[in-house]
Structure formats: C-alpha cells, structure tokens
C-alpha positions in Angstrom: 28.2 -0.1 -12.9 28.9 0.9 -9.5 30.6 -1.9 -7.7 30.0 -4.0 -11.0 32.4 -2.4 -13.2 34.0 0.4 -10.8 34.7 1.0 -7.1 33.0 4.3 -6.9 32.2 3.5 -2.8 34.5 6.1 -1.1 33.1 9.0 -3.3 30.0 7.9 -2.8 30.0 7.3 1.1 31.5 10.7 1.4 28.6 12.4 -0.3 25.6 10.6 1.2 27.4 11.0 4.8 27.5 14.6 4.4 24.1 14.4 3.5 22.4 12.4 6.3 24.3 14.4 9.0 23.2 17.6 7.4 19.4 16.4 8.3 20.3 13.8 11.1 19.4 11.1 9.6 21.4 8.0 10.8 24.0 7.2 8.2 24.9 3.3 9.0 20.6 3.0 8.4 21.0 4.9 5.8 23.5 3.3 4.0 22.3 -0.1 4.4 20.0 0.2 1.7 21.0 3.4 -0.8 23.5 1.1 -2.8 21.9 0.3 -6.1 18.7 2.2 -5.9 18.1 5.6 -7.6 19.3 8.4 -5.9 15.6 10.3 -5.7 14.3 7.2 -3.9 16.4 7.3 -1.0 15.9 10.7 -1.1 12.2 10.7 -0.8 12.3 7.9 1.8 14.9 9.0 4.6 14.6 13.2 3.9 12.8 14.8 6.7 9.7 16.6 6.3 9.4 20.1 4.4 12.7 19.6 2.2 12.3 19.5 -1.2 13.7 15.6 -2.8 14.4 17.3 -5.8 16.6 20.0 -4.9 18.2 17.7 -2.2 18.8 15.1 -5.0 20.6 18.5 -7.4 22.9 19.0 -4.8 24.0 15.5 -4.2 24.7 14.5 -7.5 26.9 17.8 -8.1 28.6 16.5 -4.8 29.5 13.1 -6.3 30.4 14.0 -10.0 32.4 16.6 -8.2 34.2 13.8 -5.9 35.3 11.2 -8.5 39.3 11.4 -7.9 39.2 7.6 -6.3 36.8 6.4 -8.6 38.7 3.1 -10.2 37.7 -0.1 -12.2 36.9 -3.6 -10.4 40.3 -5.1 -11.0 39.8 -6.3 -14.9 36.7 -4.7 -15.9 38.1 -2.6 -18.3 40.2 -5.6 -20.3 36.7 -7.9 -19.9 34.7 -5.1 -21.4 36.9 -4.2 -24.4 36.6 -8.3 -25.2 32.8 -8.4 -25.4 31.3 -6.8 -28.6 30.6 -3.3 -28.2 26.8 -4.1 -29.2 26.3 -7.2 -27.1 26.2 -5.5 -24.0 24.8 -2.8 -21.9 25.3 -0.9 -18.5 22.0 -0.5 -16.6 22.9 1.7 -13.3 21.0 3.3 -10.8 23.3 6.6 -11.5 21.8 9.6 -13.8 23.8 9.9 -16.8 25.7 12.5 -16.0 27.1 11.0 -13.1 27.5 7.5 -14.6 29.4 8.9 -17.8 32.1 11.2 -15.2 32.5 7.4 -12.9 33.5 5.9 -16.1 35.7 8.4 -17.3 37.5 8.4 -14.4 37.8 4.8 -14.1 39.2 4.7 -17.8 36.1 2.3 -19.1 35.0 2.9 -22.5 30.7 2.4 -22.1 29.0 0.0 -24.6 26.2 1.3 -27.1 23.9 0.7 -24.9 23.6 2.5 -21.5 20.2 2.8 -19.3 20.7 5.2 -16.6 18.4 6.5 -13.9 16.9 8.7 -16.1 15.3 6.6 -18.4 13.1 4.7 -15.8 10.3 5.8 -13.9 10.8 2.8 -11.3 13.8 1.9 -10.3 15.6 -1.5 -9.1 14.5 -4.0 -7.8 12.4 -3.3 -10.2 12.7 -5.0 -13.3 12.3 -2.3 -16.4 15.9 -1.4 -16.5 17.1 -4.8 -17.4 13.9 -5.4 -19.4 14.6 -1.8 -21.3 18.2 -2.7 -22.0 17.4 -6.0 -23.3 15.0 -4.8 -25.7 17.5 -2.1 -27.1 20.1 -4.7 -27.5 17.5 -6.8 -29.3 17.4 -10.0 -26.7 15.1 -11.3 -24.1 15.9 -10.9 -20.5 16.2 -14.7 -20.5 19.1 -14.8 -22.3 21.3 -12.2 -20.3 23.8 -12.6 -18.1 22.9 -9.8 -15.6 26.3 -8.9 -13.4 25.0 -7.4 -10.2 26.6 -6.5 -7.0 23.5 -5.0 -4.4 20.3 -6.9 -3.1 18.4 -4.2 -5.3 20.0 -5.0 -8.2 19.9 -8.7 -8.2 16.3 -8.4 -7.3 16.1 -6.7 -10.3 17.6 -8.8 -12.5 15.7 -12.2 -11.2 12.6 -10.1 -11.6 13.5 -9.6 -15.1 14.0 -13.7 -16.0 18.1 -12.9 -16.4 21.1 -15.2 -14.8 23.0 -13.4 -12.5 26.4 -13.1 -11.7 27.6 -11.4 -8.2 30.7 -9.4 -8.0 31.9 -9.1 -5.0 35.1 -6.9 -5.1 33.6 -3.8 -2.6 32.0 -6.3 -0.1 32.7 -5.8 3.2 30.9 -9.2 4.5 29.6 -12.3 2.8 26.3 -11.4 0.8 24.4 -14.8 1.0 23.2 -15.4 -2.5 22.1 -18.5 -5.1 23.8 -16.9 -7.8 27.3 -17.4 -9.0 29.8 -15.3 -7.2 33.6 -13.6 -8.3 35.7 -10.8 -6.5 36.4 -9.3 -10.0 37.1 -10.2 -13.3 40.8 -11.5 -13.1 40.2 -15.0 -14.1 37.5 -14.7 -16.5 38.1 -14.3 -20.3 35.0 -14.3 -22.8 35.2 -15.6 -26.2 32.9 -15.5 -29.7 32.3 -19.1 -30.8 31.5 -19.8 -34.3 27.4 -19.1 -34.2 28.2 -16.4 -32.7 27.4 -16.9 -28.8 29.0 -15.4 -26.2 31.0 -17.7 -23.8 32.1 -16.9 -20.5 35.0 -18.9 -19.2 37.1 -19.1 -15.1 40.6 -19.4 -14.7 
C-alpha cells in the first residue's frame, strides 16, 4: 500500500524522525530499513533499552493517522484499482488497520475485499505469510499472483511466497536494483477480463 498504491512518505518521515531524535537514535540508519516492515519491529530493533515497544509503537501510530493531510495516490492507482474486480485482489501492508484504512481514505482509494494488515500476522515481511494469507482468502496460490511491491522487505516477501513481482517505483529516490519488472506508477497500464476469465495486464 504504501508507496504501492499511495505516497504516504512525508507523513511517515515526519513521525519516525520525531521518534528517533526523541531517543537518539540516528534517523538516516534508521530509515534505511523501516519502509515496508511492521512498525513493532523497527521498534523493538532500534529502541533503546528500558522503553516499552509497545507503548512507543501506541504513540507512533496515533502520530501518523493523525499526519495524513499529504497522503495521495501513486499517480493512477485509484483508476487501475476500480478496473480490477473487487474480489480478485488484495492489499497486504505492513500498516495496522487503522492506519492503512485513514491512508486510503485520504488518498481517495476504495480497498478491495480483501485486506491483510499488520495485525493479522505474527511475522512480518520479508516474511512470506502475508502474501501467502491473502492468497488463500482470495482463493489462489501465491504462484499465480502478481505481487506489486515497492521496498526490499516487501519484494522479499513476495519471492518468498512463489508470486511475480512488479516494482513501483514512483517514491524512489535512487535506482533500486532489482530482477523484477519495474514502472513509476500506473499511467500506462490498463487491465482487462478476457473471456475465461484471466486477468491481463497490459503497458502503454
């Protein structure tokens, strides 16, 4: 979801910065690994000792679902999504639910039937069980999913899962080498139903 199918970056570099200066923790270090992993991780893995993760991560999320007036979609996300069948597809973010549903709303996305947040896992990406969860509850195998993935974490995920993944690239600051198929957003792609019913996914 977040720097998939919204730009949710300056909110969320604004939050975490506050964060790691309020325990002096270095924030470039920091923030070249929190994108696309649950919140509680990083949490538990920079926080200094004797602070409690869980309050920490209480007060963070408040200061991001409080901080969403920039939040906007990945230029065509929202015209992509309303093509694909509302059942065919999932959102599987790193974000609790409360905080992916406000990012969305804000954004002006309508989310699918299907949405596995933060708080259904117990492991987060790169591990696989979000993707493998998702695909079960839209009634797939991984195999046959187009995963669309923007963080190391996430496309770790998805490979770990047996998906295809697609990069977006749209809130990249510098080339992210990768095997995968890339796309700044989703201008130039249109999807269509063909007649036994299979999703097709066509450029320009």
């Amino acid at each position: 979801m977040d720097g998939t199918l919204i730009n949710s970056i300056p909110s969320a570099v604004r939050a975490w910065t506050a964060w790691a200066e309020r325990h002096g923790i270095d924030v470039d270090e920091l923030m070249a690994v929190m994108h696309g992993v649950r919140a509680i991780e990083t949490i538990r893995r920079f926080a200094p000792p004797g602070v409690d993760p869980q309050a920490e991560f209480e007060g963070l999320l408040q200061a991001e679902i409080d901080d969403v007036a920039d939040v906007v979609e990945i230029a065509g996300a929202g015209a992509f999504t309303a093509a694909l069948p509302r059942e065919r597809w999932a959102i599987v973010t790193s974000a609790p639910r409360s905080l992916a549903e406000v990012r969305l709303r804000a954004a002006g996305l309508i989310p699918p039937a299907v949405m596995i947040t933060a708080d259904d896992v117990t492991r987060g990406k790169p591990a696989p069980d979000c993707f493998l969860m998702a695909a079960e509850r839209l009634g797939v195998a991984a195999g046959d999913c187009l995963v669309w993935e923007d963080a190391p974490a996430g496309i770790a995920a998805g490979e770990a899962a047996g998906a295809d993944v697609m990069v977006i690239t749209a809130t990249h600051h510098a080339p992210l080498e990768t095997r995968h198929g890339a796309v700044a957003d989703y201008g130039a792609l249109r999807v269509e139903v063909d007649g036994d019913g299979n999703l097709l996914l066509h450029a320009g």
